[in-house]
N, C-alpha and C positions, 0 to 999 in steps of 0.2 A: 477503375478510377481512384484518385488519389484521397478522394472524400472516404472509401470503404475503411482505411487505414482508424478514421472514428468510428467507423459503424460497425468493424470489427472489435474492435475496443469494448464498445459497449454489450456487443451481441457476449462477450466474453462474460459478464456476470452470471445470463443468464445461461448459458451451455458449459464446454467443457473448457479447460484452461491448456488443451496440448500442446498450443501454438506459443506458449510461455514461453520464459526463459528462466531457469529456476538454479538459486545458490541455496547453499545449505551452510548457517551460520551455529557453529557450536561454542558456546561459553561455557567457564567453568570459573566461579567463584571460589574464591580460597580463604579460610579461616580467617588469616590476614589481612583480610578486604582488597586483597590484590586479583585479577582476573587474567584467565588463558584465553584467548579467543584463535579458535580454526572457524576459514571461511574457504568455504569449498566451488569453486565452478569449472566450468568446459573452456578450456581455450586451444586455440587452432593450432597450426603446427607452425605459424613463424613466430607464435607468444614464446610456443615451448621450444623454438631454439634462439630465442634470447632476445627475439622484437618485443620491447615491453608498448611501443606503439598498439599492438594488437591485443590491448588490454580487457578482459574478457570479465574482469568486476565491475560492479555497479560505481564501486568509488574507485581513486586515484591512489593507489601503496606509495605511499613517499619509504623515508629511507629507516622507520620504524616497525615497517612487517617486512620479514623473513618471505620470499617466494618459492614454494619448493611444488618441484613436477614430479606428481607421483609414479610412482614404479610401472603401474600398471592404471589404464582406465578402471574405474570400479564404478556397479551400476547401484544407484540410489532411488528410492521408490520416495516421490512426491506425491501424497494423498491420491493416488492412484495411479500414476503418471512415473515411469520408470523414464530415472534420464543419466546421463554418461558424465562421469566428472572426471578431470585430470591432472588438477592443478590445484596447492590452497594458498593463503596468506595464515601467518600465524603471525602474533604480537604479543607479549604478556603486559599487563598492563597495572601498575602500581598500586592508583588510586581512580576507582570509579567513581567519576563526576567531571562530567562533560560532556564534548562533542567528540569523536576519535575518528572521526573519517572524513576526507576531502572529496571532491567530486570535480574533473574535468570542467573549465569554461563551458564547454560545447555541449556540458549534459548536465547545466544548473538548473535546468527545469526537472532533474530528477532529485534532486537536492530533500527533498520531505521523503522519498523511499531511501534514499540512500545514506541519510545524516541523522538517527537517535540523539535525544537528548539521554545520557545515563546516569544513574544515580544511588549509590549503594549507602544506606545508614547502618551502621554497623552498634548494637545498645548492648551496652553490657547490661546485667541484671542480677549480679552474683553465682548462680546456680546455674543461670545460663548466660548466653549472646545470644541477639538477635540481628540476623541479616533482613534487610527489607529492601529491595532492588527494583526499581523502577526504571522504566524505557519508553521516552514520546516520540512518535513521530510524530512529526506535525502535519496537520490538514493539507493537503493541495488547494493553492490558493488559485492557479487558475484549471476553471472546471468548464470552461465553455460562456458561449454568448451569453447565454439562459441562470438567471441562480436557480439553485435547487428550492430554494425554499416560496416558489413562485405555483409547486407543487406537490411540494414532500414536506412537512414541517418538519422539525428539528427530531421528535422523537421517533417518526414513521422513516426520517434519514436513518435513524439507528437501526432501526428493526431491518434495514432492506441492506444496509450494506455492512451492518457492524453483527448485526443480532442481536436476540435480547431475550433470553428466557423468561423473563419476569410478564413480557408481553400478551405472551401463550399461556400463562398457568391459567388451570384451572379448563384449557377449550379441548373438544377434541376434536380430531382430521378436520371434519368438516368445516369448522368454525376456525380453524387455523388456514384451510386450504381458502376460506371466503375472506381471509383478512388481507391474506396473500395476495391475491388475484385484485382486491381495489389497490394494494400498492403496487403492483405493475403495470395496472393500467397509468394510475399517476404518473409513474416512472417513461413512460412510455409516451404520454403526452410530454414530459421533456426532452425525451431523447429527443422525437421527432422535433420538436419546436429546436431544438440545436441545432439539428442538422439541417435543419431549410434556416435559421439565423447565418449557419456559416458562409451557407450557398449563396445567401442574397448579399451578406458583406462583399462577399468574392466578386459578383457581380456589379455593383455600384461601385467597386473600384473601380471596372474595368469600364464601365460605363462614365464616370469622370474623367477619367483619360481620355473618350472621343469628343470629351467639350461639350457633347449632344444635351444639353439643358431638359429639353422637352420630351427625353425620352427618361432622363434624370431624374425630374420631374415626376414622371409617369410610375418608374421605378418604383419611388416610395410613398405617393400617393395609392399605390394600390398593393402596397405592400401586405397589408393585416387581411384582403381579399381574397389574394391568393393563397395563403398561407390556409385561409377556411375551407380551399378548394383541394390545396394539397392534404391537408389532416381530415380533412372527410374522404378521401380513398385510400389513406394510410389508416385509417380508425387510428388504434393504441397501437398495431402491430409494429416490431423493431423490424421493418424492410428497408432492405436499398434503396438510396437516393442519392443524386448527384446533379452536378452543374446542369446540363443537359439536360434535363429532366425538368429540374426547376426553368431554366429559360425556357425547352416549349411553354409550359404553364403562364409564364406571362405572353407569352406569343399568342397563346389563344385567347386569353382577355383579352389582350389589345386587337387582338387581328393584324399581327403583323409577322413577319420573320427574324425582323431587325435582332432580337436575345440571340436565338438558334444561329443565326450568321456572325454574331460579335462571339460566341461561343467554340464556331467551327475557323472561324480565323485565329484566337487564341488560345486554343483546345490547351496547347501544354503549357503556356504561359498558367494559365487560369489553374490547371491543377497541380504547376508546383507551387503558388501562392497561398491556393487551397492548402496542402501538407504544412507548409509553416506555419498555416495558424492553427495546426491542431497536433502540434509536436506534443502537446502535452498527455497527447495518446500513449505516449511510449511507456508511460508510466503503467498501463493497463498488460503489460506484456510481459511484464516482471515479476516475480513467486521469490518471497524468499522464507525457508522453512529456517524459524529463528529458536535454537534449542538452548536449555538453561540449565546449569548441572549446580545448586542449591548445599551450601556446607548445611552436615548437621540431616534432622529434619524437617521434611518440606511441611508447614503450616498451613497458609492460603495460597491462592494463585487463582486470577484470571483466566488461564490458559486451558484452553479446551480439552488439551491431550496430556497428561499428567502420568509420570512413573516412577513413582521413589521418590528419587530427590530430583527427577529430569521433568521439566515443563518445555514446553514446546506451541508456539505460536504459527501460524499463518502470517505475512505480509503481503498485501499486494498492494495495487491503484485505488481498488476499490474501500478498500477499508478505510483509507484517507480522504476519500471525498467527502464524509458526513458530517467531520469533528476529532482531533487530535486523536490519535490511536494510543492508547495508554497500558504497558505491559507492566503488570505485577506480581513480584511472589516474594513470599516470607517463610523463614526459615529458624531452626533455634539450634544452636550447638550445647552440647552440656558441659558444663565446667567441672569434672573430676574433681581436679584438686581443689576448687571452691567447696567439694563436699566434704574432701579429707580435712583439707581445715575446719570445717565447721564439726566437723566430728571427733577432731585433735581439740579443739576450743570445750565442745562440750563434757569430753571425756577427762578432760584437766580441771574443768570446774566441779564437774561430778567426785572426781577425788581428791579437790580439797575439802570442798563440803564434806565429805564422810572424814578427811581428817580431821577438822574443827569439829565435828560433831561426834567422835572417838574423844577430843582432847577435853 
C-alpha cells in the first residue's frame, strides 16, 4: 500500500536506517575564513555519462560546483551501514554566511534537509583567532495531520529525536530504559493518530466526490469512534495500516459495505492521493554524514563524534521534526608573529630601560 511509504518512514527511527540514502559532506575551513566543501553520493550510469537530469544530490549544482566522476567506486561506512559512492560536487567557497544550495521545484519539500543556514565569525584576539561556525537546518514544517506537541512536549521532542545528555544524568539503565519506554509510547500514540488522520482525509475526499451527504455525514460524525476502535487494537505498537483497513472499520460501525466498495472501485485512485499527502516522507529516507575540518584547534563542538580538528554530525528527517537542528564548533588558531612582536616590543623596552638606567 502506498500509506506504508509513512509508516516506513516512521518505523525507520526506531530500527535500522539501510533503506536510506546516504551522502557524505566534507568541509574544511581555512584560516582566511574561506571554505572547501566535497559532497560525495551514488549516481547511476546515465548521470555519469553526462545526464545531469539523473541528478543523484539532495540539491541542484548550478554552474558554481565542479562535478567530477571518481576513478573508481569507493565504499564509505555510515554509522554502520557500508554504501557505494561515485561521484562528488566540490566548490570553494569565499565567505561563509548564507544559504549555498538550491533544490529542484519538485523536491522543495526537501528544502529544511537539503538548504543550511551557514555562518563563520572569524575574532581576532591578538595571540590568537577564533573561528566559530555555525549551521541551521531548519525544522520540517510539514510533519503530518497530528502536531507533535499534542503528545510529546517540546523538551521530551528533544530527548526522542534530537537527544540530550543532560536528560539522563545522574539515571541508570533502568531508569533511563523507563523514561524511554513512556516516550515511545507517546510517540506511538501519534504515529498511529497520523496514520488513521491521513486515511480518513483520503476517504472524505473520496466520499465528497459521490455527493452521498448521509454517508458524509456519517463519515465524520463517527469519526473520533472509530478511531477508539482502531487505537485500542493497535495499543502504542508502530503496525501497518492502510485505506482498506480503515474503511472495513467504519463498515462495521455502520453495518454496511458502502467504504470497502468506494475503496475497491478506487483502490489506486485512493492510494496515489494517499502518497501525495505524505511526500513529505521522503525526508525520512535521507542520511547525510556532515564532516567539519576546524583551522587551528578544535575548542567546543556539539558534534557527537569528534577527532582533532574533525567534528562530524548526523542529518536526517528525524532530527528536524522537533526544532531547528543547530551545528556548532569553535576553534582557535595561534598568531606566531602576534607573539614575536610582543616579544620584539618587550625585548626593546627591556633595553632601553637598562639603558636609561646605565645613563
Amino acid at each position: 500500500m502506498k500509506t506504508n511509504y509513512f509508516i516506513m518512514a516512521m518505523l525507520l527511527l526506531l530500527s535500522v536506517t539501510s533503506c536510506s540514502t546516504y551522502y557524505r559532506m566534507s568541509s574544511r575551513i581555512e584560516k582566511d575564513g574561506s571554505m572547501y566543501r566535497e559532497i560525495y553520493a551514488q549516481g547511476d550510469s546515465a548521470f555519469l555519462a553526462g545526464d545531469k537530469t539523473h541528478n543523484p544530490f539532495l540539491f541542484q549544482p548550478d554552474a558554481n560546483w565542479q562535478l567530477v566522476n571518481l576513478d573508481s567506486t569507493i565504499k564509505f561506512n555510515f554509522w554502520g551501514e557500508e554504501e557505494k559512492l561515485n561521484v562528488k560536487a566540490c566548490q570553494k567557497i569565499s565567505v561563509t554566511d548564507g544559504e549555498y544550495f538550491t533544490v529542484a521545484k519538485s523536491k522543495e519539500h526537501l528544502n529544511s534537509m537539503a538548504i543550511p543556514m551557514e555562518q563563520l565569525k572569524k575574532k581576532f584576539r591578538w595571540f590568537y583567532t577564533y573561528y566559530i561556525y555555525t549551521a541551521t537546518y531548519k525544522e520540517l514544517q510539514d510533519k503530518g495531520p497530528v502536531p507533535l506537541s499534542d503528545y510529546l512536549n517540546k523538551e521530551e521532542q528533544i530527548i526522542w529525536f534530537h537527544g540530550n545528555d543532560d536528560a539522563f544524568r545522574g539515571m541508570n539503565g533502568i531508569e533511563m530504559n523507563d523514561k524511554l519506554d513512556k516516550l515511545e509510547a507517546k510517540f506511538g500514540e501519534w504515529y498511529n493518530r497520523s496514520i488513521y488522520e491521513i486515511n480518513w482525509e483520503v476517504i472524505h475526499h473520496f466520499v465528497s466526490q459521490q455527493k452521498d451527504t448521509a454517508c458524509l455525514h456519517r463519515l465524520e460524525e463517527l469519526k473520533d469512534a472509530v478511531y477508539k476502535k482502531y487505537s485500542s487494537e493497535k495499543g502504542y505498537s508502530l503496525e501497518d495500516a492502510d485505506l482498506e483497513e480503515v474503511c472495513s472499520l467504519f463498515d462495521k460501525v455502520c453495518s454496511t459495505k458502502y467504504f470497502s466498495d468506494l475503496y475497491n472501485t478506487n483502490k489506486e485512485m485512493m492510494e496515489t492521493f494517499c502518497e501525495e499527502k505524505i511526500n513529505i516522507a521522503e525526508a525520512f529516507y535521507h542520511a547525510i554524514q556532515f564532516e567539519l575540518t576546524m583551522p587551528g584547534r578544535l575548542l567546543t563542538s556539539n558534534a557527537k563524534v569528534q577527532k582533532d580538528s574533525l567534528v562530524i554530525w548526523k542529518i536526517d528527517g528525524f532530527r528536524l521534526l522537533a526544532d531547528d537542528y543547530v551545528l556548532t564548533a569553535e576553534s582557535r588558531v595561534i598568531n606566531y608573529w602576534a607573539f614575536g612582536i610582543t616579544l620584539f616590543i618587550i625585548l626593546l623596552i627591556l633595553g632601553l630601560c637598562i639603558k636609561l638606567y646605565r645613563s
